[in-house]
C-alpha positions as CSV (number, residue, x, y, z in Angstrom):
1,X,-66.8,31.2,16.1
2,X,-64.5,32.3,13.1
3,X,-61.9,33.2,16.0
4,X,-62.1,29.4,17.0
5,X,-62.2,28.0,13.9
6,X,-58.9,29.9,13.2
7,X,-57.2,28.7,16.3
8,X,-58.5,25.4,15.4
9,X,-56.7,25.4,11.9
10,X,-53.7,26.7,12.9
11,X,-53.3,23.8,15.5
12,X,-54.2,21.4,12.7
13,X,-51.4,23.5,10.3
14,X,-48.5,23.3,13.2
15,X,-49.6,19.4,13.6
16,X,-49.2,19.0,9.8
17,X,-46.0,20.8,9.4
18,X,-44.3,18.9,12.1
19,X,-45.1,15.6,11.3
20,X,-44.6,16.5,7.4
21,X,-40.9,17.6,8.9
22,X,-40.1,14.6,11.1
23,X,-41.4,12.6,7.8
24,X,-39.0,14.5,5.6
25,X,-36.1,14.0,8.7
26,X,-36.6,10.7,8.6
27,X,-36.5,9.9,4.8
28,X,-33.3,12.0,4.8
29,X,-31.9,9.6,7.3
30,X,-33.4,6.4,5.2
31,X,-31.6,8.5,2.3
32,X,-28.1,9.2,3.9
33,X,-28.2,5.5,5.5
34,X,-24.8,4.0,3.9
35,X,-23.6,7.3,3.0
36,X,-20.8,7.3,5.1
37,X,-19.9,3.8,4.4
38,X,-20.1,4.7,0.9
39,X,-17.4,7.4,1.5
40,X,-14.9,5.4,3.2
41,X,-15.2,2.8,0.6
42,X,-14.2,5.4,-1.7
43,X,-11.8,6.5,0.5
44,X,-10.3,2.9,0.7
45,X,-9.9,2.6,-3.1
46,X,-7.9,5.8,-3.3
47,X,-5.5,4.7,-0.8
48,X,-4.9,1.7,-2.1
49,X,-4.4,3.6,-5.7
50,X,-1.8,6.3,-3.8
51,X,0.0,3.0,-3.0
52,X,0.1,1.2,-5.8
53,X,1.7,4.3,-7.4
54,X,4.8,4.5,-4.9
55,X,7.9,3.2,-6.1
56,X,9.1,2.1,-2.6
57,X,6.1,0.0,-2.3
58,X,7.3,-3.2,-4.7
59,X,7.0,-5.0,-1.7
60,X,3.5,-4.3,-0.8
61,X,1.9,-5.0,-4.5
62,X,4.0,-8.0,-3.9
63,X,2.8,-8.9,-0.6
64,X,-1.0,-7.9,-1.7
65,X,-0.7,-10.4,-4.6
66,X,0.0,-13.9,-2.3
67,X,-2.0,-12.6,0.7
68,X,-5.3,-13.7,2.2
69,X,-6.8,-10.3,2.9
70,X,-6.7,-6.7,3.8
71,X,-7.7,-4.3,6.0
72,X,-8.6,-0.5,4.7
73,X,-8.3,2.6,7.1
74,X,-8.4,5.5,4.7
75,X,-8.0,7.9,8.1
76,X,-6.4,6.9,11.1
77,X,-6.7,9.4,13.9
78,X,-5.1,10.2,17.1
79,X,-7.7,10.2,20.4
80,X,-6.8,12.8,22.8
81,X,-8.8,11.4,25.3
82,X,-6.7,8.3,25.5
83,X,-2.8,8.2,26.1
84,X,-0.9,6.9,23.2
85,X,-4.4,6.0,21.6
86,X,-5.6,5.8,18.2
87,X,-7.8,4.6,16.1
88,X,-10.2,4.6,12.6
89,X,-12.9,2.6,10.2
90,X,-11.8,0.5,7.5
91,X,-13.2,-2.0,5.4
92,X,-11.6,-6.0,5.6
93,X,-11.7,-7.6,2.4
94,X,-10.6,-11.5,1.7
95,X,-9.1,-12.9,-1.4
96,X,-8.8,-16.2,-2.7
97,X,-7.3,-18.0,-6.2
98,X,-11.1,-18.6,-7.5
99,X,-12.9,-15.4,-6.6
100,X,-11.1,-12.9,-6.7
101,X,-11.5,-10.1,-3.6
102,X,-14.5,-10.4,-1.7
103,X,-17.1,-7.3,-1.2
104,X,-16.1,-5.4,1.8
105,X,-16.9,-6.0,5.6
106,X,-16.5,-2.9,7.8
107,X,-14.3,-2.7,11.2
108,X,-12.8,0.1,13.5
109,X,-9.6,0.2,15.1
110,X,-8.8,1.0,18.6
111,X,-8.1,0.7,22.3
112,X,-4.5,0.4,21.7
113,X,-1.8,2.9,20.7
114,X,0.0,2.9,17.3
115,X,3.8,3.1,18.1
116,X,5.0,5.6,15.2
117,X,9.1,5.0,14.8
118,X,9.4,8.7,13.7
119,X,6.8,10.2,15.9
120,X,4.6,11.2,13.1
121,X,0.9,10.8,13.0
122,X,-0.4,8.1,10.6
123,X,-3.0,9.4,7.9
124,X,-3.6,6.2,6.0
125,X,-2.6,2.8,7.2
126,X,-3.3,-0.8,5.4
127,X,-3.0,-3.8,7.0
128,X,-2.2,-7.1,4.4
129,X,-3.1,-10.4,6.1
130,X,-0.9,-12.9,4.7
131,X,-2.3,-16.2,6.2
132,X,-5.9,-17.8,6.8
133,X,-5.0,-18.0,10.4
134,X,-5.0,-13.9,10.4
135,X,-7.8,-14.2,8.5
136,X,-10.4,-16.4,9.8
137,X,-8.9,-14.9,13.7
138,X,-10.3,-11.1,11.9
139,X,-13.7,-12.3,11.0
140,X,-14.3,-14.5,13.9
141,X,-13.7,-12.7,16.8
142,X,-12.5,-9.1,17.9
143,X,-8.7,-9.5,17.7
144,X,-5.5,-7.7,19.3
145,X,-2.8,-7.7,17.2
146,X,0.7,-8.6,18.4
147,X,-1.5,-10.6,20.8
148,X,-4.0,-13.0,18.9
149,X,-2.3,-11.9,15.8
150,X,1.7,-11.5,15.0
151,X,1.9,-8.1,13.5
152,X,5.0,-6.3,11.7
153,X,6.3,-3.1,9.6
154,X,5.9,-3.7,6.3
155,X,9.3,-4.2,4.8
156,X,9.7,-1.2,1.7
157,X,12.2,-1.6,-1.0
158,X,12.8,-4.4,-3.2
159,X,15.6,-6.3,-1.1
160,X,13.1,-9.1,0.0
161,X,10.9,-11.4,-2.3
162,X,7.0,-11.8,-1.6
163,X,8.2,-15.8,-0.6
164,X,10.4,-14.5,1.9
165,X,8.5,-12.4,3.5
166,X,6.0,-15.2,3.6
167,X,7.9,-17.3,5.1
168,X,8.5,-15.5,8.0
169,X,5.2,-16.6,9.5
170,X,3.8,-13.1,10.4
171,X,0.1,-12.8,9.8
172,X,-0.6,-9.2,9.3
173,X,1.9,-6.4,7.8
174,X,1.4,-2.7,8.2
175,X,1.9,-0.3,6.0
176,X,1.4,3.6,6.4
177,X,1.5,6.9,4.6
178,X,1.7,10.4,6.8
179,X,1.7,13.5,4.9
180,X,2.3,11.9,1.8
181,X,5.4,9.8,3.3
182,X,5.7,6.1,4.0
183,X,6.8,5.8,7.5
184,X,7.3,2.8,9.6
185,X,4.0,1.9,12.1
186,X,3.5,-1.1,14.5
187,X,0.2,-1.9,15.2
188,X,0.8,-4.1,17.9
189,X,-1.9,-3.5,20.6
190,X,-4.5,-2.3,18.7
191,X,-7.5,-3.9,18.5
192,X,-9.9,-4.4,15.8
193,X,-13.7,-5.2,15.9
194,X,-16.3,-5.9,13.0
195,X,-18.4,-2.9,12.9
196,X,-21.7,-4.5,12.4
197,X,-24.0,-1.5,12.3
198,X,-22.1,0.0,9.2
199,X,-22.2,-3.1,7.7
200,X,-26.4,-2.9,8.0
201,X,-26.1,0.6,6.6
202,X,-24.1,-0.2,3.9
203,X,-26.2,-3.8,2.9
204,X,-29.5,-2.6,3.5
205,X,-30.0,-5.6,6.0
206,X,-27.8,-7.4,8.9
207,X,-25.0,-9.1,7.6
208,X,-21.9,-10.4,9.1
209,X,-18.4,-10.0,8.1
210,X,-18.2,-13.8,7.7
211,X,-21.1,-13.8,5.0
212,X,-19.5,-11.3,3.1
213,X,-15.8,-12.5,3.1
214,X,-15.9,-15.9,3.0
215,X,-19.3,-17.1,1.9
216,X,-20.0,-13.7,0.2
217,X,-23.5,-14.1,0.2
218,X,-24.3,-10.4,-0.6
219,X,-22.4,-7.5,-2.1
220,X,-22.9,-4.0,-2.8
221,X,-22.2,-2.4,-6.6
222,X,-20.7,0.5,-5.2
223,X,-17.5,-1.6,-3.7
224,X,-16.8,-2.7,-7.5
225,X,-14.2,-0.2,-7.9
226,X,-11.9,-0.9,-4.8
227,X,-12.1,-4.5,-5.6
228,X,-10.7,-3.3,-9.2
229,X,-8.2,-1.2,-7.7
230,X,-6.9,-4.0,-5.8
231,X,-6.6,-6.4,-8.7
232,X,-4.7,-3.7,-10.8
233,X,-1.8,-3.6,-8.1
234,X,-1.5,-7.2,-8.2
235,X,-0.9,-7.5,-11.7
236,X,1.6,-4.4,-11.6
């Protein structure tokens, strides 16, 4: 009896610990839900700050101060499954005269290869969409650029004004840093898609890039300091 009973609660104490560890699994996972979009919003404020601080990039703060949005990818990486392909997550954030920059929608790169003029691999690359074609083309479908979307290098220096480079009708230019050097990138071919599962993570419910950018129903606290980032380069 005493042998059975002892069976009996050691089946009961193996049942308990298990289910007390898939508990404790599972509130880690409610507990690191965001975490990661937490980190790359963080990311995305420090490469906007690296920059900001470059003095070849006059024509980026300018550009960032008339344009309609931007697109974040604090890492860009090479796939070596894929021939000339790349890709990353970023965060898309919209701007406009009243508001300000919107709270961050979240998006991956990919499918396409990023053509490197200097064959170097990109590290950080921001995309600044200068018109509400580019725009509304981002947050409403998934969109090629150079396709659906004219794409160029952003120009570095201080030889062109913001209205110039306006004027030249391009919807998205790219800029990237490799190894701490700006280097000329065309995105053309790569794709980008709103990743809608980070978005929930981030949120704490579903939420599309549309209600955040433009109707910007719902934000998150923890995107205040890449939204502050990006108004301190416009005023530099």
């Amino acid at each position: 009896m005493h042998t059975t009973l002892t069976a009996s609660r050691r089946k009961f104490l193996t049942l308990a610990g298990a289910s007390a560890g898939a508990f404790m699994l599972g509130s880690g996972n409610v507990a690191l839900a965001g975490e990661a979009q937490d980190q790359l919003v963080e990311k995305a404020k420090f490469t906007i700050a690296d920059l900001a601080t470059r003095s070849e990039m006059d024509q980026f703060r300018s550009l960032l101060a008339v344009a309609k949005g931007v697109v974040i990818f604090p890492q860009v990486l090479k796939a070596g499954f894929f021939v000339g392909g790349a890709g990353g997550s970023g965060v898309l954030l919209g701007k406009d005269d009243v508001n300000g920059w919107s709270s961050p929608a979240f998006y991956t790169m990919g499918q396409g290869s990023i053509g490197l003029q200097f064959g170097a691999q990109v590290n950080e690359l921001v995309l600044v969409v200068m018109t509400e074609k580019g725009l509304q083309a981002i947050i409403n479908n998934q969109v090629k650029l150079g396709g659906d979307l004219s794409a160029a290098v952003g120009p570095v220096g201080t030889t062109l004004g913001a209205s110039t480079t306006t004027n030249m009708k391009v919807d998205v230019f790219s800029f990237a840093i490799s190894k701490g050097l700006f280097i000329g990138a065309s995105v053309e071919g790569s794709i980008l898609s709103s990743n809608t599962d980070s978005n929930e993570s981030y949120y704490g419910r579903p939420v599309s890039a549309r209600q955040l950018v433009i109707e910007r129903t719902i934000s998150n606290p923890q995107a205040d300091g890449l939204k502050a980032e990006l108004m301190k380069v416009e005023r530099k």
